[in-house]
ZAZANU-794613 format. One line per field, with one value per residue (C-alpha): residue in three letters; chain; x, z, y. Coordinates in Angstrom, 3 decimals, always signed. Each point is the difference from the previous one (the first is absolute). Example, Ala and Ser with C-alpha at 12.3 -4.5 7.8 and 13.67 -1.06 7.14 Angstrom:
res = c(ALA,SER) .
chain = c(A,A) .
c1 = c(+12.300,+1.370) .
c3 = c(+7.800,-0.660) .
c2 = c(-4.500,+3.440) .
END
This chain:
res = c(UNK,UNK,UNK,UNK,UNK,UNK,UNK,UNK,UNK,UNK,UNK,UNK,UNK,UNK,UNK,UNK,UNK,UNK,UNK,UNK,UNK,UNK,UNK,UNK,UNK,UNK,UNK,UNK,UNK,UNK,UNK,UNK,UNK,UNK,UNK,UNK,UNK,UNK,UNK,UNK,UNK,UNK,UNK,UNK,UNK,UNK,UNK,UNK,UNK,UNK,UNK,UNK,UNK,UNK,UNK,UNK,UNK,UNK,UNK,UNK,UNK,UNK,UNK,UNK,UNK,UNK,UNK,UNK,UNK,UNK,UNK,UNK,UNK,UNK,UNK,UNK,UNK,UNK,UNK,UNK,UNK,UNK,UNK,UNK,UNK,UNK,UNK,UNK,UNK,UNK,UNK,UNK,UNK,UNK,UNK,UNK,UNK,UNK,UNK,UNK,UNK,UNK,UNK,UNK,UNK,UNK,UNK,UNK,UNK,UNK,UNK,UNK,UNK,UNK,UNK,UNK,UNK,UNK,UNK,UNK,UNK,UNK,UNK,UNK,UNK,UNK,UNK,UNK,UNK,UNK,UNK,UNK,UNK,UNK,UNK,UNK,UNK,UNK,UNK,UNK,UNK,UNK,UNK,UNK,UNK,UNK,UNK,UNK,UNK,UNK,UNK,UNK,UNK,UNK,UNK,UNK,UNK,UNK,UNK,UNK,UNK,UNK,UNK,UNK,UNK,UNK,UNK,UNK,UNK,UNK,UNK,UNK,UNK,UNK,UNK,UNK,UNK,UNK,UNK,UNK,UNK,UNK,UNK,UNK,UNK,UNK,UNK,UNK,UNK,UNK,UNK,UNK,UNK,UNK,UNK,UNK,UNK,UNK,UNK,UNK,UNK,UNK,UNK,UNK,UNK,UNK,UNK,UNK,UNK,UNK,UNK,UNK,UNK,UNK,UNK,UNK,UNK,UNK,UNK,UNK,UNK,UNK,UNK,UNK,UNK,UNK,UNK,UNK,UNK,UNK,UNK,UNK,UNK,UNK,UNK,UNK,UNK,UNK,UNK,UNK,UNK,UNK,UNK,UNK,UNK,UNK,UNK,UNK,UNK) .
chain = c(A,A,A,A,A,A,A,A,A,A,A,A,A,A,A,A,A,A,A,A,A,A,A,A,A,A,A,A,A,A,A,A,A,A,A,A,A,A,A,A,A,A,A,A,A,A,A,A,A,A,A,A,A,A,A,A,A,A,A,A,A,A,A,A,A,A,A,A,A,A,A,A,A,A,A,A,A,A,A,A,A,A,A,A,A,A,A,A,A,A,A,A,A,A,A,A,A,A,A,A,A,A,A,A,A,A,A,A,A,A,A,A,A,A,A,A,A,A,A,A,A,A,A,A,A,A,A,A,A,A,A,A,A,A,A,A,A,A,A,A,A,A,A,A,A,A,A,A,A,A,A,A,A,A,A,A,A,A,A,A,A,A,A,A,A,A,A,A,A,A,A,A,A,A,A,A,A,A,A,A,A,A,A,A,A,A,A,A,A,A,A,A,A,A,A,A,A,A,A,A,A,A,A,A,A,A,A,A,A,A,A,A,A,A,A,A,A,A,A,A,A,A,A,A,A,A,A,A,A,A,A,A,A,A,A,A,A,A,A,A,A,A,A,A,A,A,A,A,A) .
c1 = c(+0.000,+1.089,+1.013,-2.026,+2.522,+0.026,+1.323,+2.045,+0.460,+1.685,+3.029,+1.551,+2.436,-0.688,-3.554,-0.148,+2.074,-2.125,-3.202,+2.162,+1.214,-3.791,-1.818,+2.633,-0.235,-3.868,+0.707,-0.608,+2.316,+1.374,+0.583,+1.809,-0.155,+1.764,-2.039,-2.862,+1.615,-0.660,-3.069,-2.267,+2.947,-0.070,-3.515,+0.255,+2.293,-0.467,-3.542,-0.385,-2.266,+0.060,+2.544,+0.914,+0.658,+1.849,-1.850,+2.919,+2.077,+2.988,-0.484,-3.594,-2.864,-1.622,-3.225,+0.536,+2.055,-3.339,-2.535,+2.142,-0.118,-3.370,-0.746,+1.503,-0.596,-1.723,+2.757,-0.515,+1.739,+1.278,+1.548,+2.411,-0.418,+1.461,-1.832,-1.211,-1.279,-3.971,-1.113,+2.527,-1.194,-3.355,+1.307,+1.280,-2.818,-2.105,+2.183,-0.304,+2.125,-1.496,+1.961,+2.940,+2.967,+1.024,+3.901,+1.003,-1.830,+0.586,+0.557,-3.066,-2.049,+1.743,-0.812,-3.539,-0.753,+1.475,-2.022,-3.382,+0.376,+0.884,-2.823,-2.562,+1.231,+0.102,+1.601,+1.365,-2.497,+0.690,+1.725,-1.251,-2.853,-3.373,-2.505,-2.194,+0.935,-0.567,-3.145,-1.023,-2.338,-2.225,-1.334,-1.449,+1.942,+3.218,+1.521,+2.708,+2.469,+1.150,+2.820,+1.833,-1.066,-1.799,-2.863,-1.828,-1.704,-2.584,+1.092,+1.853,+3.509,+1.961,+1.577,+1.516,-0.103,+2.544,+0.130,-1.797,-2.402,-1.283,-0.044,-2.400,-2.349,+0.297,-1.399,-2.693,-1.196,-0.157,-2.156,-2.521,-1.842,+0.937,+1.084,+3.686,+1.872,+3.221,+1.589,-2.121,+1.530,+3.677,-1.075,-0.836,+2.916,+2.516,+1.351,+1.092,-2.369,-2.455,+0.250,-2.053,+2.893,+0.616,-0.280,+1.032,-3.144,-1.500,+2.867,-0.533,-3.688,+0.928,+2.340,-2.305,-2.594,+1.991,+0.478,-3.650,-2.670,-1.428,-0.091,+3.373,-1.490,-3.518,+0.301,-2.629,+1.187,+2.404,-2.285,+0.973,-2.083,+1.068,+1.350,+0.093,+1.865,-0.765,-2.412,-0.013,-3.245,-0.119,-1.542,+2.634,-0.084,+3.131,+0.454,+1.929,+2.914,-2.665,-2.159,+2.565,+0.789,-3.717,-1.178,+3.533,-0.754) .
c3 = c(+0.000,-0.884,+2.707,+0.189,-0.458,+2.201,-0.901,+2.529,-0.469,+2.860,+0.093,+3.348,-0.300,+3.166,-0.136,-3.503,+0.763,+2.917,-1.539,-3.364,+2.844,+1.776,-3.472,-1.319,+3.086,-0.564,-3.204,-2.343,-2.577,+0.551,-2.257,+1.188,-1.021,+1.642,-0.853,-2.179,-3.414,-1.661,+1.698,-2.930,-2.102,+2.753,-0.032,-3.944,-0.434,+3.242,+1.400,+3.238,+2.611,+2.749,+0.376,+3.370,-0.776,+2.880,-0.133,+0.893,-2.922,-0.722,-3.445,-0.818,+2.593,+0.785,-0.475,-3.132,-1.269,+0.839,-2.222,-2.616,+0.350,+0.456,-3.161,-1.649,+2.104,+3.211,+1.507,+3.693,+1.699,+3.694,+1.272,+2.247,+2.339,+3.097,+3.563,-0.598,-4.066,+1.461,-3.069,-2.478,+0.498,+0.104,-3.568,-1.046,+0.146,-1.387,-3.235,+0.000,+2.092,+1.878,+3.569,+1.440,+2.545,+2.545,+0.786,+2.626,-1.094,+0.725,-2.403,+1.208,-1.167,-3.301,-1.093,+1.416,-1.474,-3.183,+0.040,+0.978,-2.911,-2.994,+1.429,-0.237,-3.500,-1.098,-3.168,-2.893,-2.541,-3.104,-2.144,-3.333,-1.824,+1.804,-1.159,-1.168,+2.449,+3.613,+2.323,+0.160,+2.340,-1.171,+2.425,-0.467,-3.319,+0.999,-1.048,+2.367,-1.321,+2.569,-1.924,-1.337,+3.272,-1.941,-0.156,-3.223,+1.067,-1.264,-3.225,-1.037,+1.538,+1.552,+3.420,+2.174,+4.057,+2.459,+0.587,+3.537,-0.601,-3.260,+2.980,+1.980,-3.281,-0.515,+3.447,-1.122,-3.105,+1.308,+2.693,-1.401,+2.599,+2.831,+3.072,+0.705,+3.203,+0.035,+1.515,-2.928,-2.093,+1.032,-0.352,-2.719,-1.532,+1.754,+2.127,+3.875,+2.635,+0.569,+3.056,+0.366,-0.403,-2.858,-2.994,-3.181,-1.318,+0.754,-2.517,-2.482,-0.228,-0.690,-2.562,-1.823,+0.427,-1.883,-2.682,-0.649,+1.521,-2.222,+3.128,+2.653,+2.205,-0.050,-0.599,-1.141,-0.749,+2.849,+2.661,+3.874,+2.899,+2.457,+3.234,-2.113,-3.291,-3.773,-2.939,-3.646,-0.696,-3.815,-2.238,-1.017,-3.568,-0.155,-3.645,-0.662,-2.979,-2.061,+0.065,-0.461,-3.305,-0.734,+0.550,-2.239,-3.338) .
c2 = c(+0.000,+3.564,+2.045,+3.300,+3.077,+2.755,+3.735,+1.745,+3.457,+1.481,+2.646,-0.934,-3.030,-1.492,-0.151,-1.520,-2.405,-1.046,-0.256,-2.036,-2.483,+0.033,-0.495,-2.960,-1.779,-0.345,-1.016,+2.716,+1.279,+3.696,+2.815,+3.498,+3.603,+2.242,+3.306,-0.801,+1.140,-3.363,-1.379,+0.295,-1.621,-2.700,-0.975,-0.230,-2.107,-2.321,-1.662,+2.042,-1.515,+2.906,+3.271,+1.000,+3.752,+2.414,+3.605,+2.249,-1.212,+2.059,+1.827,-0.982,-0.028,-3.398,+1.321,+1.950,-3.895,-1.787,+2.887,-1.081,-4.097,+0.475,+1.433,-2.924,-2.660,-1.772,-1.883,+0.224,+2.395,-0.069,+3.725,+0.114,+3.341,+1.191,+0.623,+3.286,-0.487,-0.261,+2.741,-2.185,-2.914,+1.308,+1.207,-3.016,-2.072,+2.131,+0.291,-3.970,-1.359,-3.336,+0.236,+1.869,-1.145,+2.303,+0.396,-1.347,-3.528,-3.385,-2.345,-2.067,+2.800,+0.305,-3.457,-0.305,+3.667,-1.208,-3.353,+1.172,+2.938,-3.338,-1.235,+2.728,+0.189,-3.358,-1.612,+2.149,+0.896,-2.028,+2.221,-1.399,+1.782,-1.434,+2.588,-2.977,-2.480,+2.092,+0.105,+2.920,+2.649,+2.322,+2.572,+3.529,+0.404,-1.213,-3.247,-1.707,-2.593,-1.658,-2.226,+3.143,+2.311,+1.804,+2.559,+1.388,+3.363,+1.687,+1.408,-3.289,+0.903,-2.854,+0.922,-2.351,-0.587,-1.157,-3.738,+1.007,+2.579,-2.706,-3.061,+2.773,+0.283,-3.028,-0.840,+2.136,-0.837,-3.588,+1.205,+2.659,+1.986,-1.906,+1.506,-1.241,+1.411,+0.811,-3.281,-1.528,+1.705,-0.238,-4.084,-0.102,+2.267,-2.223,+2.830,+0.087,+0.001,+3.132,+2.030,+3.341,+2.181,-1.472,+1.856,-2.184,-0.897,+3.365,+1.226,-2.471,+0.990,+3.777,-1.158,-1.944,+2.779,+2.341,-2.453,-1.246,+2.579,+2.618,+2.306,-1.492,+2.754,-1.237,-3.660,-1.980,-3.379,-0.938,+1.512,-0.086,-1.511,+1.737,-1.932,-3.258,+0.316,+0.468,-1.658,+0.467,+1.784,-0.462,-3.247,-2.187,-2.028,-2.821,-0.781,-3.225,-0.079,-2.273,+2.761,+2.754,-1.993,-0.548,+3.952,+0.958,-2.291) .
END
């Protein structure tokens, strides 16, 4: 079996080379960048599972490095921020980013971190061209395709989600206006247990807000209940790839 390859990018020596010798000794392949200059040439030419990414990068900020991978892919992304980065990490995973590490960590935390976020996003979409062969969602105009972590908006334009927030909608569409709390919800996305201060899933949900409301200030289809979690407020049509292929000819 393949092992899963994880991108370090990370300026101080000493901490890269702890979280190379943390990740290996799981059993995951590493890969290093020093400053972030040749990330995006990184996750071209290599299959990235998951990027751990520092946020106070010399040169480049981490958070301005992760706008940019987002824009051309949804590899998870792990920050790595100090103590005191509460409004940058804040930042960070609203940009996209699925979890953060805060300096000091221990490396217990790195690898469960780093394990619960593959598993909120699952395997790698199949990179070969399924646009007759995927299941797909339809809801309230939009189309999601979950194979390629995709979603077709309203006016036809493909955009895609993070590995995460799609697990989230995914949750959803499977689920259509039922009323899932938020330990459901971290379940059934294959994240860490829920505790009230806990604010991961409440993030994820503004994320995905942003991405598939008409109105992310007034949602309508991702509605809250308050004191118990979230439901999916919309009809939901599944379309199988027979019938894909049968509504196309």
């Amino acid at each position: 079996m393949q092992k899963a390859s994880i991108l370090v990018v990370e300026d101080e020596t000493k901490i890269r080379a702890l979280l190379r010798n943390v990740l290996e000794s799981e059993g995951f392949d590493v890969i290093e960048s020093k400053c972030g200059d040749d990330v995006i040439d990184l996750l071209a030419s290599n299959s990235i599972a998951l990027i751990t990414l520092d946020i106070r990068l010399g040169g480049e900020n981490g958070l301005d490095l992760a706008r940019r991978i987002r824009r051309i892919s949804s590899v998870p992304i792990i920050m790595v921020t100090g103590q005191d980065d509460v409004i940058d990490r804040v930042a960070g995973l609203e940009i996209g980013a699925d979890d953060y590490i805060t300096k000091p960590f221990h490396v217990r935390e790195v690898i469960a971190r780093v394990r619960s976020v593959l598993r909120r996003a699952g395997p790698p979409p199949d990179t070969h061209d399924t646009t007759e062969e995927s299941q797909r969602y339809v809801f309230d105009g939009l189309t999601a395709v979950p194979d390629r972590l995709e979603i077709i908006d309203r006016n036809g334009k493909d955009s895609s989600l993070t590995s995460g927030d799609f697990k989230l909608l995914t949750v959803f569409l499977e689920r259509p206006k039922r009323v899932l709390s938020r330990d459901q919800l971290m379940d059934l996305t294959g994240g860490h247990d829920w505790s009230p201060l806990d604010r991961t899933i409440d993030n994820q949900v503004a994320r995905l807000r942003k991405k598939i409301e008409r109105n992310p200030s007034e949602p309508g289809l991702i509605k809250t209940v308050r004191g118990v979690g979230y439901t999916l407020a919309c009809e939901v049509e599944t379309v199988q790839p027979s019938e894909s292929s049968a509504k196309s000819a």
